[in-house]
Every structure is written in structure tokens, then in C-alpha cells.
C-alpha positions as CSV (number, residue, x, y, z in Angstrom):
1,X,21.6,-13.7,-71.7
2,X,23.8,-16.8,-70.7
3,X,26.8,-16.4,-69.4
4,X,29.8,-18.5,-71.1
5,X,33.0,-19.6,-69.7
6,X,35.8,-19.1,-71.8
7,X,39.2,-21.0,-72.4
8,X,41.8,-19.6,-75.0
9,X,41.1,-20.9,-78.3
10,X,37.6,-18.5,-78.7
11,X,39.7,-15.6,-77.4
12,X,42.6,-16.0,-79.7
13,X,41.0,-16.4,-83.3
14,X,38.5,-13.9,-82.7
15,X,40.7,-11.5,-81.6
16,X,43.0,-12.6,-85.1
17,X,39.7,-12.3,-86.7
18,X,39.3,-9.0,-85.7
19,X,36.0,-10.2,-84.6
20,X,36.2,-10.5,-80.7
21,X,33.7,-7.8,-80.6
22,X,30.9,-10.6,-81.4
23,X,31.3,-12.8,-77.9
24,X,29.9,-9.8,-75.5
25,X,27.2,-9.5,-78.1
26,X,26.2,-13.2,-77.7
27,X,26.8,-13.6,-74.1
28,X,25.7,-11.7,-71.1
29,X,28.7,-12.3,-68.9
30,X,32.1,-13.3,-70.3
31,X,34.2,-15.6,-67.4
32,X,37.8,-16.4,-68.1
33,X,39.7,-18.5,-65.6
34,X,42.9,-17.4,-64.2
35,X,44.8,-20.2,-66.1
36,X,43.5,-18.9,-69.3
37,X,44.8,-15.5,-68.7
38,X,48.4,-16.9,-67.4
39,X,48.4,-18.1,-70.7
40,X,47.5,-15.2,-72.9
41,X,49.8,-13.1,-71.2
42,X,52.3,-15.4,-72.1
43,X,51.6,-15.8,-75.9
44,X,51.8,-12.0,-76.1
45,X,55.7,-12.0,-74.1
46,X,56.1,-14.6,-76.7
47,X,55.0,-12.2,-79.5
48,X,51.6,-14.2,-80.5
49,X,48.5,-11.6,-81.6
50,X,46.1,-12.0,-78.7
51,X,44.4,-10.1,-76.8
52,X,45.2,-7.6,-74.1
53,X,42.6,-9.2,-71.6
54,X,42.8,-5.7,-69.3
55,X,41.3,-3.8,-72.5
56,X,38.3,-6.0,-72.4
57,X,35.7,-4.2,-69.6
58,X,33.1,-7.0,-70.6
59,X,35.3,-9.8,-69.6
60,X,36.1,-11.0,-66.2
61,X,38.7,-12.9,-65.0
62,X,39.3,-15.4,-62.0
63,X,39.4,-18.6,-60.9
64,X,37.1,-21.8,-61.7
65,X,35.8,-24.4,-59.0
66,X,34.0,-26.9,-60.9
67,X,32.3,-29.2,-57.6
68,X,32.7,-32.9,-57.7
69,X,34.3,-32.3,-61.4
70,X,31.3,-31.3,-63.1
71,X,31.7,-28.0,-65.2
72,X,28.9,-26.3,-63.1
73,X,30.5,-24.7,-60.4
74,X,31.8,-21.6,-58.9
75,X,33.6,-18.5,-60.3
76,X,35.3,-16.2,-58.5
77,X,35.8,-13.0,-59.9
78,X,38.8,-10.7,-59.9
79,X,40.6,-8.0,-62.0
80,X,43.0,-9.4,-64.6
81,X,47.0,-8.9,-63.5
């Protein structure tokens, strides 16, 4: 299965959609960068339905090094704050 980098917007209507369970499903291995996390956690201080990202086992969050600005790159992997 391929794996998928993910941004917000996928996270935040599927999750309204009560459908987030699909993107495991679809995707091997589910990478969220750090960024993308910051800014979930701050929707949900801000009272926004989103995701709690630490509820997710299938997920993994860290940070995004995209080499010579290409989207290939390197993820590096660690547990969501």
C-alpha cells in the first residue's frame, strides 16, 4: 500500500464526516508533519471538531524534509505532543 503524506484539510472533513476511518484503509502508512499537527491542536483549543491526532495509532507524526524542494523527501517520525 502507498504511503500518503497528509496536510489538514483530509484530516479535518473526514473526521467531520465521521469518515476518517477510510484513510488507513486506503493507505498503508499515514505521515503528518509536525506543522500539521501544531495546527490541529490549535483548532481544537479554538473549539473546531478535529481530530485528537494521539487517538489515531495508524497515523504518524513528525517532521518533513522535502530535498532540493521536491515533495519526495525525508520523514522523520515521532509521537504526536
Amino acid at each position: 500500500m502507498p504511503e500518503v503524506v497528509c496536510n489538514t484539510t483530509p484530516l479535518q472533513y473526514l473526521h467531520q464526516a465521521e469518515v476518517l476511518w477510510i484513510l488507513p484503509k486506503l493507505y498503508g502508512r499515514i505521515l503528518v508533519p509536525r506543522a500539521v499537527a501544531d495546527e490541529i491542536e490549535a483548532g481544537l483549543r479554538a473549539g473546531v471538531n478535529l481530530p485528537i491526532l494521539t487517538t489515531l495509532d495508524w497515523l504518524e507524526v513528525g517532521m518533513c524534509r522535502a530535498p532540493h524542494g521536491r515533495f519526495h523527501g525525508t520523514f522523520i517520525v515521532g509521537k504526536p505532543r
